[in-house]
N, C-alpha and C positions, 0 to 999 in steps of 0.2 A: 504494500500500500504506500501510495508517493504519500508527502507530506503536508503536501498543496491540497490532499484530497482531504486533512486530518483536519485544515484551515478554515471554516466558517465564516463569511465575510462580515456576522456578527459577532462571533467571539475575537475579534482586533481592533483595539483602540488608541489610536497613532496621536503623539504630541499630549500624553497623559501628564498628572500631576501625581506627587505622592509622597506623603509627610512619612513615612517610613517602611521598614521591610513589610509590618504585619496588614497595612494600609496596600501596600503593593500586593501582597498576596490575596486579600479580600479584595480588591478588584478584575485580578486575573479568575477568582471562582467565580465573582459576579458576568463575567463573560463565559464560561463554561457552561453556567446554571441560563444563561439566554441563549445560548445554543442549541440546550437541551443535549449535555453526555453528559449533566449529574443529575441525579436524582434527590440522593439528600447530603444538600448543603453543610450540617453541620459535620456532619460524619465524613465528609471530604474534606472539610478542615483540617479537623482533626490527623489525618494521613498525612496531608501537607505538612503539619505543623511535627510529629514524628518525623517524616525524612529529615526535616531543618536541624531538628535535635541530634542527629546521626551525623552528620557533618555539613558544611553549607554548599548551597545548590549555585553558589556566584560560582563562577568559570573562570573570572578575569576577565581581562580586555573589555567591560564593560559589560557584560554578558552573566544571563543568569535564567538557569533552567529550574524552577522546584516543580515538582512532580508527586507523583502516587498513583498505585495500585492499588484499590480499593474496589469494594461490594457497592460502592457508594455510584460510582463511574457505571452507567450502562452502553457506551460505548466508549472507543477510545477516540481523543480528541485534544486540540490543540488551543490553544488561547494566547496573546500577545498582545504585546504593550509595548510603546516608547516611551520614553522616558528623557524627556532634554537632560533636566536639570539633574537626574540618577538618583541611585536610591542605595542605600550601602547594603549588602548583602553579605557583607564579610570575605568578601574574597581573598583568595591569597597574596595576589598583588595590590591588594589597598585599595583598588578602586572602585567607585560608584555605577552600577548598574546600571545603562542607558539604553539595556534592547533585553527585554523579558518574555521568555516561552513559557506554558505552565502544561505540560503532558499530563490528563489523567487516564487511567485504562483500568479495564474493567480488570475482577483479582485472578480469573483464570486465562488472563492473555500473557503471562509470562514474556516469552517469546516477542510477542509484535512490542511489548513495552521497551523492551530491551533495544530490540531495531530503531524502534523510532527515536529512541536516548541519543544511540550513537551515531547515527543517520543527521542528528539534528546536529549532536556536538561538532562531529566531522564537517560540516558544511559552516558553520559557524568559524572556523581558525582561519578561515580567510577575511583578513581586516577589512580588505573593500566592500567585500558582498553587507561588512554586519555594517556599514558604513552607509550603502545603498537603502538599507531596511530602515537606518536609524533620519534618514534624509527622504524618505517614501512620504509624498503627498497626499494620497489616497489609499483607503485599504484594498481597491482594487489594484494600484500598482502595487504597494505591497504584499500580496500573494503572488500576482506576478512574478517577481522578484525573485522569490522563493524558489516558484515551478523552474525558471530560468535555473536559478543554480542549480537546483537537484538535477536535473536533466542533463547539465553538463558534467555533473560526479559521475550519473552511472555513464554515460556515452566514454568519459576518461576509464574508469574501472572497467568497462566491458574490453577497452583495445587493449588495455592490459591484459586480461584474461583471456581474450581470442588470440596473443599474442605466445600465450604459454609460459610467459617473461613474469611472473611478480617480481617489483622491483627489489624483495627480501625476501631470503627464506630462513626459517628457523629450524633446528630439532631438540625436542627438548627430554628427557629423561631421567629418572631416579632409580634407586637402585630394586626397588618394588617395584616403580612401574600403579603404583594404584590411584595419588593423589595428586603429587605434584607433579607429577608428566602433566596430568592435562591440563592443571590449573595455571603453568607456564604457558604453555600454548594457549591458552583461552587471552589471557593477559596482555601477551603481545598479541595477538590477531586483534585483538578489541581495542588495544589502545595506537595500534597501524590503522582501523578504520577512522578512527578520529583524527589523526593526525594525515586522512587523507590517501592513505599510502596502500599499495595491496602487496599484504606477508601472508607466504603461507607455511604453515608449522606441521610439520612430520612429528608423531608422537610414538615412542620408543617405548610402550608399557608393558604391561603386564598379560593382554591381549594381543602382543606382536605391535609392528608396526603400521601404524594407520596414515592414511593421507602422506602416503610416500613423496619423496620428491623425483622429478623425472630428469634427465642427463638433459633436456633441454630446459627447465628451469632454471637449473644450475649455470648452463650457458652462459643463459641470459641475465642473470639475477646482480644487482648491485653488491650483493654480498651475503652471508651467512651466520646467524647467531646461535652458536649452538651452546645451549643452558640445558646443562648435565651435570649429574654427580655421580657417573660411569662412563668410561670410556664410549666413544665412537668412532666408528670406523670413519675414517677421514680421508682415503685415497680419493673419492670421488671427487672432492672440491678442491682438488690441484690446479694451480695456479688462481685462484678465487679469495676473495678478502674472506677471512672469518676470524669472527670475535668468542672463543669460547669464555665461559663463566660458569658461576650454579646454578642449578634448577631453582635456589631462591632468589638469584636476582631475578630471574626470568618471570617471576610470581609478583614481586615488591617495584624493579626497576626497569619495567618494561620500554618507558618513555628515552630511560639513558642508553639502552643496548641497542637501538632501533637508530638515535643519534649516532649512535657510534660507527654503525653502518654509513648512514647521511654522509657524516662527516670526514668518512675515508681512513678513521683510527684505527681500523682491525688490518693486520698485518693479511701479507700474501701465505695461504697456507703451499707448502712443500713439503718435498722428499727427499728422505739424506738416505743418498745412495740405491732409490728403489724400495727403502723397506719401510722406512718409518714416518708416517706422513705428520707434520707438526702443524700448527697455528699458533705461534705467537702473539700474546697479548700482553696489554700493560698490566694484566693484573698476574702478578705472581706466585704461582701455588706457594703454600708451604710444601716445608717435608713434612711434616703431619698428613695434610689433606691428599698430595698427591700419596700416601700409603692406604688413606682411607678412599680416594677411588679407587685404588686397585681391589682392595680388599673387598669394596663392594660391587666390583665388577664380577669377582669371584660369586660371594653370596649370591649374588641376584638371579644368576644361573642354575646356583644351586639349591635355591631355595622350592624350584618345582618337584626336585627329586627328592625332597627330604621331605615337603607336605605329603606329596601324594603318597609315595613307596611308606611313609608313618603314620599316615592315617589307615593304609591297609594292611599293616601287621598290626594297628592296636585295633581294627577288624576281627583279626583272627583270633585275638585272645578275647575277643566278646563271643564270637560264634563257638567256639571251642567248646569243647562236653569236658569240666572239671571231672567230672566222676570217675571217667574213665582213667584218672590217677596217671596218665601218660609221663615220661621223664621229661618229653618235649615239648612242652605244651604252647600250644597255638599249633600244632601239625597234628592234633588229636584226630578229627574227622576231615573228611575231602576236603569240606567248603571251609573251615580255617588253612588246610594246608595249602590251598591255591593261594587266598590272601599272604599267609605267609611268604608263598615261594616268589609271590610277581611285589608284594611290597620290600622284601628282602632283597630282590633284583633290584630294584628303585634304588634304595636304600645304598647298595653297592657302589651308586656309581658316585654316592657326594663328595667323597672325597678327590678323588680323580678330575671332575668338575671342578670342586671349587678351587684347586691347584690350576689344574687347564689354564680358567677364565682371567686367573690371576695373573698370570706367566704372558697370557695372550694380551692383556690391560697394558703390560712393563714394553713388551716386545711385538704384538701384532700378530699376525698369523705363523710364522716360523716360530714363535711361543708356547702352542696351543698344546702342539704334542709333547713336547719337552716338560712343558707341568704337567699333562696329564700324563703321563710315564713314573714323575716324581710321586704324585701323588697315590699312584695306586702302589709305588713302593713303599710309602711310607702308610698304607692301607693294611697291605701285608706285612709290614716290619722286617724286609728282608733284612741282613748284616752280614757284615767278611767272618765277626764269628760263629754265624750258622755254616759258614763254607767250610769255615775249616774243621770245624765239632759238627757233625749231624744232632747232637744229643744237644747240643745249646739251644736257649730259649730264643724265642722267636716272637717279639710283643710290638703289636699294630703301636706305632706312635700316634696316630690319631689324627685326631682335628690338629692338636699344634704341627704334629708333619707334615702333615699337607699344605696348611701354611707357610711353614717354611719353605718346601721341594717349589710351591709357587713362586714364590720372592725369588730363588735361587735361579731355578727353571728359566723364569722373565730375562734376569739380568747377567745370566750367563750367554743366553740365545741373544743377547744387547750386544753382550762381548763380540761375541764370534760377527756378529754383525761388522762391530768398527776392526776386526782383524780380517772379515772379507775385503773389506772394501779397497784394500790393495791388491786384490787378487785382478787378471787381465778380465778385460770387458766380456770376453768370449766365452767367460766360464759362469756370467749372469744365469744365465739359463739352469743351472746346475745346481746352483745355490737352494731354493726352498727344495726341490725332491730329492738333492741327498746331502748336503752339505749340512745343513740345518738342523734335519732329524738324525743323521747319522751321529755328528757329534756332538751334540745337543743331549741327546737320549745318553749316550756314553756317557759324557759327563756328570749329567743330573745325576746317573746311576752308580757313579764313583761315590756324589755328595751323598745321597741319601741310604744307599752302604754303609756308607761312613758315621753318620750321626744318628742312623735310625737305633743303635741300644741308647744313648743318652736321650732323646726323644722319646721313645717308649718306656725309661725310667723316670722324665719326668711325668707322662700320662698316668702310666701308674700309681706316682707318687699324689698324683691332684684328684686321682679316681678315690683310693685309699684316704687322703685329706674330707673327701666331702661325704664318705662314708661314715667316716667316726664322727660327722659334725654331732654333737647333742641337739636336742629338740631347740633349746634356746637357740643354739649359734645358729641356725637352721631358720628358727621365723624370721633373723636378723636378716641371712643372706635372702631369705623369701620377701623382706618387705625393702631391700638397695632394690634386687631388680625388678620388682613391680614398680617402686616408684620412680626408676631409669627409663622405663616405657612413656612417661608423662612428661619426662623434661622435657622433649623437641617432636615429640608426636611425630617418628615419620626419621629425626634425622640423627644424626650421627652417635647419640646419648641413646636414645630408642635401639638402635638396629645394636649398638655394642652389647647393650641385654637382650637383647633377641638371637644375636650367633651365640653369645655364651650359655644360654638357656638350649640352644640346637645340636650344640656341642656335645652337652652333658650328656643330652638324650641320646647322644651317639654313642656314647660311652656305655650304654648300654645297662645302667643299674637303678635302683628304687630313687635314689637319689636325686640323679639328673632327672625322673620324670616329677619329681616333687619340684624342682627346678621349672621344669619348663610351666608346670601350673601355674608357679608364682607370675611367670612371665606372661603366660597367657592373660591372666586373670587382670593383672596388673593394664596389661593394652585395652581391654574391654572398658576397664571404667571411663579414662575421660570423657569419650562420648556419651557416656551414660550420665556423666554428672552435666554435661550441657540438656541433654534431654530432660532430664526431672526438674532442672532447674529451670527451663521455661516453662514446663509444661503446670509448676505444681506454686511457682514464686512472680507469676504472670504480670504481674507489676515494678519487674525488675528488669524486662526485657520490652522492646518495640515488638511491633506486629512483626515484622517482616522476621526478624531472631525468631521467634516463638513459633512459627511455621518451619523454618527450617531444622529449629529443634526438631522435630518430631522424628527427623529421617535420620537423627545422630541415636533410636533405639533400636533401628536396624545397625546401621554401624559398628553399635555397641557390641549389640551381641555376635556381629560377625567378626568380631576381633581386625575390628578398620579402625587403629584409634589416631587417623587423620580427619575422623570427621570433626572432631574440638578445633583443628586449626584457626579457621577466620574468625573463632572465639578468642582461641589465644589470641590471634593476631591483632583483633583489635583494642583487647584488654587485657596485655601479658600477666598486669601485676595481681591481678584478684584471681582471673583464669588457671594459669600455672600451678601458684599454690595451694589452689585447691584440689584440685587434678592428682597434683603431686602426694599430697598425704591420704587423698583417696586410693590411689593406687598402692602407696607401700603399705596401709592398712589390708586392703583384699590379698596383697600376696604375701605379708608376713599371716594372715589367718588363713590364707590357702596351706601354707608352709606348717601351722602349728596344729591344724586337721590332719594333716596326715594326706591331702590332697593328690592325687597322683594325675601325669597325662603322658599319655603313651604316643600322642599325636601335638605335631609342634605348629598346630591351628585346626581354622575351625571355629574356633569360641564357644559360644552353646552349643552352634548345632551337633557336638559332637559328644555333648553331655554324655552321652549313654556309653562311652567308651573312659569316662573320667572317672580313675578312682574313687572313690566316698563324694559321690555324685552332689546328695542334699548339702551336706557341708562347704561345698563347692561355690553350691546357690546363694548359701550365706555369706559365705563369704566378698561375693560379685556385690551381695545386695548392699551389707554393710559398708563396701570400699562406694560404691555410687553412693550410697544415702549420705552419708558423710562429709562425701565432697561436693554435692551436691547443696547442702545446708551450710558446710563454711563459705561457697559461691554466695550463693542467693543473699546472706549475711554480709557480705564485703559488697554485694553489689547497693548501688545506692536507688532508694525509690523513685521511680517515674511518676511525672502527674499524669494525670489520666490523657490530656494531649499528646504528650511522648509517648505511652504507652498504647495508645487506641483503644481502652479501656472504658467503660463506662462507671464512675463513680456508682 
């Protein structure tokens, strides 16, 4: 729907007066309300007057959109004002308001509300056009106006598009793949239509790759902003400007990454030597963070084979016939011993993977085999002294070897790299099919030979450690990593209690599954204390929160505790803390039940495979309720305006 058509040549009143914001806004509904797309006046107030409270509707450059979605609105619809002498709005540039829209739409047009927002914004950043509307004689020229410009945005965005060219492209991805993949791409797509420009963002999630980019967009494209917090393959954009960063700038600083492109600051991405394709940027990893993309380029891969292959061996131990007293249990009857044998396969390959992906993050594809070689050796615990004793012990080093054979694997195949690279031209060709893997694979296989008995001495030694915890040490450690899950929902504090909790469960004993509970349990509440907390404190949150709540009790229970995000995000200091002691509450009493999980997600729905199941409940319900009531308590009361509430 054009904008022009949204325009009512009764709802525009050009060359207005208006002794302040609340005076401005009561005359933009008194135009809405003679147009006839509201019904009732108070209660669209009211909406209005909520967005205002959420942050203000001035744009700058003299310009100011307030708006609402509301039951109030039966059609969607447009209203407008000039304003010579302005009206202060609060904007962020200080200055007074001299051209006002006011969008209402009815509450189930989600969607067309959204359009018409950015559709309006976007046409608006051109000074002349708001300059034309603010100098418009008539409200017949000033729709006019209007139609004119729209029609020149889409005629410019379509030859873009029949062109195959956006001027940008983005990809963006996390190491889950759940939350922040799209919520980057959503961000920059949205804030490139305002600013005029057509990006299009390739999203790297959890469902594969969506909205790929094609070798002719790339051609053609100004450049590439790729916000990740795992590696990407980057051969494709050779020779091509690209700016990489986090998947959280790509959330929070959409507006600066999209500049950056503009303005020609993202370097020429290359290749050194063929193998390893770079982007140079101003912004410089640590060593910290580039360990923790590797690290989670490994996870993120590994993470399907450790859900699936572990939700279907703690399968086989529910279908299992205890009676039959078997020494092997979960391979007691057929239908356990299938789940066994295909989650046991699953289950097999995590370590192998998460070395691979790690190796492959440091080094590219000559990487891949080389960790995953390491890693299935330090799966099996080979060593030089099983070689020489057959009778010598033979102990899987684990999760930590596999890590290590990664790191190793990556930056030995780095090496051999900068020691090809004086080899003659002629022998390119030879490099990935034998060079690579031949002494790649040798090597790693000397390393992980060589350190796999101190590797599997310390596994042992941290298996035996979490064994003898007592009950007490045990709710401690159950309520660090429940409440590790809350600090960053999603990032780098979350997923470090989320591998160590996957780890344990790898290791195979009572313990690590009392572990993973806590972890589980612990992800599940934030979104549950957003949920209860609008649903049940309804006077502490706007309409629009209180809605969204609702979809943070699915979240909850599906162990997504990204849905709290744009709660923390726009209110860290009350959000957080309460999050936070909800969560180490649910997993330190997941921990001192006796709680067990045999699978490392899921959340509820996999209740019926969770040891001491009712205690479990309690525990989920005490960590939400808790944090839930320290929230609502920190949050400060709304008047019923803010709230949309009826006294």
């Amino acid at each position: 729907m054009k904008i022009s058509e949204l325009l009512k040549p009764e709802a525009v009143r050009l060359h207005a007066s208006a002794s302040d914001k609340n005076d401005a806004i009561d005359q933009l509904i008194d135009l809405h309300c003679t147009a006839g797309n509201v019904t009732d006046r108070e209660v669209f107030k009211k909406a209005v007057l909520a967005r205002e409270q959420e942050s203000t509707t001035g744009m700058g450059n003299g310009i100011a959109i307030p708006h609402a979605r509301t039951s109030a609105a039966c059609r969607a619809g447009l209203s407008a004002m000039t304003v010579p002498d302005g009206v202060d709005f609060a904007s962020a540039d200080g200055t007074k308001s001299r051209l006002l829209f006011m969008i209402a739409a009815p509450e189930n047009s989600n969607s067309l509300y959204l359009e018409v927002l950015s559709r309006l914004a976007a046409l608006l950043t051109d000074d002349a056009f708001v300059q034309k509307l603010i100098d418009a004689k008539t409200v017949k020229e000033f729709i006019a106006k209007v139609d004119e410009a729209e029609l020149a945005k889409e005629q410019s965005n379509a030859s873009a598009e029949d062109s195959g060219a956006p001027r940008i492209l983005a990809v963006t991805a996390c190491p889950t793949g759940i939350a922040h993949t799209y919520m980057a791409a959503e961000n920059l797509t949205k804030k490139a239509k305002e600013m005029g420009i057509v990006l299009k963002a390739e999203t790297q999630g959890s469902v594969g790759t969506k909205n790929a980019l094609t070798a002719g967009e790339i051609a053609n494209a100004e450049g590439i902003i790729i916000a990740a917090d795992k590696n990407i393959e980057m051969s494709r954009f050779e020779g091509k400007r690209v700016y990489s960063t986090s998947v959280t700038k790509g959330i929070n600083e959409p507006e600066v990454l999209i500049q950056k492109i503009l303005n020609q600051e993202a370097s020429i991405c290359h290749s050194e030597g063929g193998k390893k394709y770079t982007a140079e940027t101003e912004e410089k990893d640590t060593a910290a963070h580039v360990i923790y993309k590797h690290l989670m380029n490994g996870v993120s891969h590994m993470l399907p084979f450790v859900v699936g292959g572990g939700i279907l061996i703690a399968l086989a131990f529910l279908v299992d016939n205890q009676a039959i007293g078997t020494s092997n249990f979960g391979m007691g009857t057929p239908l356990a011993a299938f789940f066994k044998t295909v989650g046991g396969t699953a289950f097999g390959f995590m370590l192998p993977i998460l070395s691979g992906f790690i190796a492959m993050s440091i080094a590219d594809r000559p990487g891949l085999a080389v960790g995953f070689v390491g890693g299935a050796i330090a799966s099996a615990g080979y060593n030089f002294l099983a070689l020489a004793d057959p009778n010598a012990a033979v102990v899987s080093s684990g999760f930590l070897g596999a890590l290590l054979a990664g790191f190793a694997g990556g930056y030995i195949t780095k090496g051999l790299g900068k020691l090809f690279d004086k080899l003659p031209a002629s022998l390119e060709g030879i490099k990935p099919v034998l060079l690579y893997p031949l002494l790649g694979i040798f090597l790693i296989g000397i390393v992980m030979y060589a350190v796999n008995p101190l590797m599997g001495a310390i596994n042992t030694g941290l298996s035996s450690w979490l064994n003898s915890l007592g009950t007490a040490n045990l709710v401690v450690l159950g309520a660090v990593v429940g409440g590790m899950m809350s600090v960053d929902m999603g990032g780098p504090v979350n997923k470090a209690s989320y591998v160590f909790g996957t780890a344990m469960l790898a290791a195979g004993t009572n313990v690590g599954q009392v572990i993973m509970a806590s972890v589980m349990v612990g992800g599940m509440v934030p979104p549950l204390v957003i949920a209860l907390s609008t649903s049940f404190c309804r006077n502490r949150w706007t309409e629009a929160e209180r809605k969204s709540g609702i979809v943070n009790y699915i979240m909850g229970l599906s162990f997504i505790s990204e849905g709290a995000i744009p709660y923390a995000a726009s209110d860290p200091l009350r959000v957080l803390p309460s999050c936070i002691i909800g969560s180490a509450a649910a997993g330190a009493l997941s921990a001192a039940f006796g709680c067990t999980s045999p699978a490392p997600h899921g959340g509820f729905w996999v209740i019926g495979i969770i040891g001491n199941p009712l205690m479990y409940i309690v525990a989920l319900l005490v960590g939400s309720i808790l944090g839930a009531v320290i929230l609502s308590l920190l949050k400060k009361k709304l008047t019923p305006e803010e709230s949309g509430l009826k006294n």
